[in-house]
N, C-alpha and C positions, 0 to 999 in steps of 0.2 A: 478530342485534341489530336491535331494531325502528328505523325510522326517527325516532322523537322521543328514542331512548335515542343512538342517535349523534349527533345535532344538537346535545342535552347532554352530551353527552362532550367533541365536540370544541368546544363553546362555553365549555364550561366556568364553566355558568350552576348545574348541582344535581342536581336528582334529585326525578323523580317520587314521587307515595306510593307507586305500586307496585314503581317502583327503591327504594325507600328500606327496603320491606317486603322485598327481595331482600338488601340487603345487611344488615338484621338475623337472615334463616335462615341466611343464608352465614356472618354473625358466629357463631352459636350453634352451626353443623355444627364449622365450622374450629378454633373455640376447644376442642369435644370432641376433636379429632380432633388439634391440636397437642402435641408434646408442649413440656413445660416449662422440660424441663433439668433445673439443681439447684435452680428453683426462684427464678430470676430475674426470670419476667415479673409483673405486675402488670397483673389485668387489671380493667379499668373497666367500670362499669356505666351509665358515663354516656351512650351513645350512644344507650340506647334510651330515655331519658327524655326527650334532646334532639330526638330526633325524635320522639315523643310524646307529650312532659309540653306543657302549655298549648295556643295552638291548632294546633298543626302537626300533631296526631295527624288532627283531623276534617277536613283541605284537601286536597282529592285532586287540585288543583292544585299545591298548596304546594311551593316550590322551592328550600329551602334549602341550605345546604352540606351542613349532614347527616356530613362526615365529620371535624369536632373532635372532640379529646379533650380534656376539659377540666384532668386533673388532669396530664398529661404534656406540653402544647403541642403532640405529634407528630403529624401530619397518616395520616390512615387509608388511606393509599395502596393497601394491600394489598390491601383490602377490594374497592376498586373494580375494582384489576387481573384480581380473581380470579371476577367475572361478566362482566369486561368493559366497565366504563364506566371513564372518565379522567376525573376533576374539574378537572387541568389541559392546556392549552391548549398548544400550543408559542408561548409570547406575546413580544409583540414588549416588550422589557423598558422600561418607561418612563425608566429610569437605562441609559444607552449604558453603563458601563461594565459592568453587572453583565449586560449582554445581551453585549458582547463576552469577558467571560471566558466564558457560556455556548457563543459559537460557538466559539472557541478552545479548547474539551473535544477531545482527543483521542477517534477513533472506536470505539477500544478498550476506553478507558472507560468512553463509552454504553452500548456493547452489555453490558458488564460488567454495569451497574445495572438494566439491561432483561433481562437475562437472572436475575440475583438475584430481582429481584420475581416473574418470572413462577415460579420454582423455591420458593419461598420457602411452605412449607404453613403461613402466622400469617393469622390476620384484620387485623392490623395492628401495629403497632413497638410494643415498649414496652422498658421502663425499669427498672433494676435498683433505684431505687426513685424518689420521687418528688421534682420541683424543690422546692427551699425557695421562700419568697417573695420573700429576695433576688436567688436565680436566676434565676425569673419574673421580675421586675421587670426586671433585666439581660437577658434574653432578648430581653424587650422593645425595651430601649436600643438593643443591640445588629444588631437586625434594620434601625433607621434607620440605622446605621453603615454596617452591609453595602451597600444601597442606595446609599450615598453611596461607596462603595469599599474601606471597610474590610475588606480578604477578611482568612480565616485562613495562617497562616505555613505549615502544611501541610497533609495530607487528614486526616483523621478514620481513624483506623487502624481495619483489620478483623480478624478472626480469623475462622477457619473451622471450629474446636474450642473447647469450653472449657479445653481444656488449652493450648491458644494464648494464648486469652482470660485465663488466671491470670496469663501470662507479662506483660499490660500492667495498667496501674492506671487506665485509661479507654480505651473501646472499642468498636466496635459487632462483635457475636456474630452475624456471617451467617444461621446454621441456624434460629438463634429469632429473628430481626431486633430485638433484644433490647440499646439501648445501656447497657452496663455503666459506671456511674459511679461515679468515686470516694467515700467517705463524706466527704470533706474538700469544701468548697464549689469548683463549677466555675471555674479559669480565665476569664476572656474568650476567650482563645483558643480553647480548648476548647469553647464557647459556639457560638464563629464557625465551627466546625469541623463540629460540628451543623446550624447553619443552612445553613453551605455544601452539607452531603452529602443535606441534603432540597431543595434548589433545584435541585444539577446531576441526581440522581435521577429529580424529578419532570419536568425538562426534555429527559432524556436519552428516559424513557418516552414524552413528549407528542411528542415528533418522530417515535420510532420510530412509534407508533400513527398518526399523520396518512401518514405514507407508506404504510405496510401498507394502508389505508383509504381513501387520494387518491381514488379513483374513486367509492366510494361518498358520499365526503363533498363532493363535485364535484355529483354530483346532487341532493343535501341540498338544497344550495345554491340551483342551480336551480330545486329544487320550492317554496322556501321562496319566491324571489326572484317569483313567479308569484303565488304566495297574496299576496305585499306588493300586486304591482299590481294585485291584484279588488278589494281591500280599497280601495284609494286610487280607482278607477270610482266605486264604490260608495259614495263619501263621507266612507272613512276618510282618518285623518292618516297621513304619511308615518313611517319607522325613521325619519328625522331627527327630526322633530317631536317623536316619543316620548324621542328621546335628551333635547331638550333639556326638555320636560316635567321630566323624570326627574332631570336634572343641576338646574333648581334646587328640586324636592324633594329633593336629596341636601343641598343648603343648608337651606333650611327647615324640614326636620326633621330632620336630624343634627345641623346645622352643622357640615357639610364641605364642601371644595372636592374636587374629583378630582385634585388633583394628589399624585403618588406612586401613584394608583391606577390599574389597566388597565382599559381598557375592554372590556364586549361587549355587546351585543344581539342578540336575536332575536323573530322573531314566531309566536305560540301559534294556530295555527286553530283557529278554533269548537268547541265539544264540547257534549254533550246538559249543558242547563241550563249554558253557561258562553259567556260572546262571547267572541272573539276581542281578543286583548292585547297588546301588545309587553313581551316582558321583557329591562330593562336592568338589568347592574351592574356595579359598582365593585371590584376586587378587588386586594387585595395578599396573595400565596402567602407573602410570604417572613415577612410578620407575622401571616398567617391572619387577618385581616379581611376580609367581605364585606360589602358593602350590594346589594341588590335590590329593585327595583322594577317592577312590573305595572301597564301603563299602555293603557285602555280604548282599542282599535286605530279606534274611531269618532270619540268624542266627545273624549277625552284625560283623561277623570277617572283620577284614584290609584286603581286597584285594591287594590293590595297594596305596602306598603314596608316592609324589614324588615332590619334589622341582627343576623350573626353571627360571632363570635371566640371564639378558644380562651380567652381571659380572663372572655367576660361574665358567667359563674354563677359564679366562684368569691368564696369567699367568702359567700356571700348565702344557705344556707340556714337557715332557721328554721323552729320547729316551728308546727304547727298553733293552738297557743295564739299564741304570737306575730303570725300572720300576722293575726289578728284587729286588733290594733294598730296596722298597718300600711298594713289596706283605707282607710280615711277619709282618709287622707293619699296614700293613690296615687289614689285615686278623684279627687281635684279636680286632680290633675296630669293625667289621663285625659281629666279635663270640659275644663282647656283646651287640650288637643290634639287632641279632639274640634272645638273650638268653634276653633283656630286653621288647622289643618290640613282639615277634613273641611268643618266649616263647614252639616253640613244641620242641621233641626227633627231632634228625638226624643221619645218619647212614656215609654221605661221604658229602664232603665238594670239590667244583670245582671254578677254577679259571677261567673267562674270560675277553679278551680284545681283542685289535686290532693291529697288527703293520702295518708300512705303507712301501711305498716304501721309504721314505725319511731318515725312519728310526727311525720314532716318533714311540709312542705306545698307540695312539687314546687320549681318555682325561679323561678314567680311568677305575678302573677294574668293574666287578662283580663278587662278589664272591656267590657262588649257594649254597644253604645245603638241602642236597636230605634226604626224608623220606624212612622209609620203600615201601611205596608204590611207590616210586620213582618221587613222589609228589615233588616241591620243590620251595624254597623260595631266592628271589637273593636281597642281598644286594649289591646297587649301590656307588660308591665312586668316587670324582675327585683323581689324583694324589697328591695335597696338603691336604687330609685328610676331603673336605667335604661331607657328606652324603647328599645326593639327590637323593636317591630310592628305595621304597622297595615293593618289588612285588612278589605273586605268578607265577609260573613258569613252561611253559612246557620247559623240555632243550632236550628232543628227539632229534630233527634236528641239535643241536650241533654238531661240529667236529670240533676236530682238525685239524689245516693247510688247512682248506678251505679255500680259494682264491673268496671274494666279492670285487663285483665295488661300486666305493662310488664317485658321480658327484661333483666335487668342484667349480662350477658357469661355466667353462672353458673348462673341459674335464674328462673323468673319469679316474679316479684311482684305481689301485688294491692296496688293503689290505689282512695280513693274519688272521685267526682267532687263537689266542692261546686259549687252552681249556683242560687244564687239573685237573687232582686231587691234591688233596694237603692234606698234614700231619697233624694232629689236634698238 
């Protein structure tokens, strides 16, 4: 494992584009390679839009979560266990309570979870079939509950066969990591019992991985903590400084506070054509929310701020024709997030998206606002009007009507690129 792939592992900040390009081959081998059962799993084509559709495909910085699902809430843990990277942290729980039943997991049980995942030949969990949207919604609820101590009344029951697995009427199927739900709408408890078994899961893994690793992530540390002090000689601003840069653009343009959310930071050395940044975020595992921010390691300008949840595309797509209707009303939301947040001159203003073969138009636009120097800044948007991105921008390689493949868990797809200018 390379050193900036362990740093995000154990930070628990995302995934390079070339981590990201790993865990789409890895999707694509393992998904062939699984088998199905009777026909239980349900698999998504959403991850590789999500990491590709809009601008996250062209940022070979870009450092999203990368491992939502959007149409199952379930967190792609598989995925990452099985190159080797940990999206989560052994984190210090921000609610005492839901950190002390974590320490209080018997050691049998971790190794239990850690030993399933690494055994487990899926790209990631899925679902006998899909949440309704009152589930969703309640999922939601419910995650605030958890956090506040609401645990479930027992564990989430396993089977090891499908012929176990007939024997309950909700379950999670070991062999295919596959939770089989009833056709009747979920329980709360049932709900909680979910949530619960992907928090002590993910916790049970994030511990085991930090000790197997102490040493190397011990020097991590140290290398990292070395590049902080040249950079601060040299005139940059401190990891504190960037935190709080960071914390009130989490207000400014979320309109969040941090609280319920964990924290991390880290600093990005230099690379060919890119300075040196600090990247902070905000995360909550138990509701799958992240915010991240990329914050200039010299000067303190916003690089990059960007919000992702297993909620934010649902619902929101529209076809190609529609999304026409759409652009003049996200555009002036764009201009003044442009003009509140960003705040430089512009000289040309460009639209992009995706259209598909289906006839959708990806899951939303960017709009670019180029400098003089040709420098530019892209504001991200879903189709329903939420903002989740904003970032500096090379748009060079942009064009029109270019034709990319986009892997949907099954087979790839072509998509077109729209990419034009647009009127102020």
């Amino acid at each position: 494992m390379r050193a900036e792939q362990l740093r995000d592992a154990v930070s628990g900040i995302g995934m390079t584009e070339d981590m990201r390009t790993a865990v789409i081959r890895n999707v694509k081998e393992r998904t062939e390679e699984s088998k199905t059962g009777n026909g239980q799993r349900k698999k998504t084509g959403e991850t590789e839009r999500m990491l590709q559709d809009g601008k996250a495909r062209n940022s070979k910085r870009s450092k999203n979560h990368g491992t939502v699902w959007r149409k199952n809430l379930a967190v792609a843990a598989a995925v990452l266990v099985a190159i080797g990277i940990v999206a989560v942290p052994v984190r210090a729980f921000v609610n005492s309570l839901v950190r002390e039943r974590m320490e209080e997991m018997p050691q049998e049980e971790k190794e239990t979870y850690v030993d399933t995942l690494k055994e487990q030949n899926v790209a990631a969990d899925g679902f006998s079939r899909e949440y309704t949207k009152q589930e969703a919604a309640r999922y939601q609820e419910l995650t605030k509950k958890y956090q506040e101590g609401t645990f479930p009344a027992q564990a989430l029951p396993q089977a090891e066969s499908e012929e176990e697995a007939a024997g309950y009427e909700f379950c999670y199927l070991v062999p295919t990591a596959t939770f089989c739900l009833p056709e009747r709408d979920l329980t709360d408890e049932e709900i909680l019992e979910i949530i619960d078994f992907f928090v002590k899961r993910d916790y049970a893994y994030s511990e085991s991985y930090a000790k197997e690793y102490a040493e190397e992530i011990a020097e991590e540390e140290a290398k990292e903590q070395a590049a902080i002090d040249e950079n601060v000689e040299d005139g940059g601003i401190t990891i504190q400084e960037a935190i709080e840069i960071a914390r009130q653009k989490f207000a400014d343009i979320f309109g969040m506070t941090v609280d319920g959310f964990e924290q991390n930071a880290y600093y990005n050395e230099p690379e060919e054509g890119k300075k040196a940044d600090y990247c902070v975020n905000w995360s909550n595992n138990i509701s799958h929310k992240f915010y991240y921010f990329n914050i200039d390691a010299q000067d303190g300008h916003l690089v990059r701020a960007s919000y992702s949840g297993t909620s934010l595309h649902d619902g929101v797509a529209v076809t190609a024709e529609e999304a026409q209707g759409k652009i003049q009303q996200l555009q002036k939301a764009a201009a003044e997030t442009m003009r509140s947040q960003v705040g430089a001159a512009y000289d040309k203003v460009y639209v992009y998206y995706l259209e598909h073969e289906d006839g959708s138009a990806g899951i939303g636009p960017a709009f670019y606002y180029v400098m003089e120097d040709q420098h530019a800044y892209g504001i991200s948007y879903t189709w329903n009007g939420t903002l989740h991105e904003i970032e500096e921008k090379d748009i060079a390689t942009l064009e029109d009507g270019e034709e990319i493949d986009l892997w949907d868990g099954e087979e790839y797809n072509k998509a077109t690129v729209v990419f034009r200018e647009l009127e102020e």
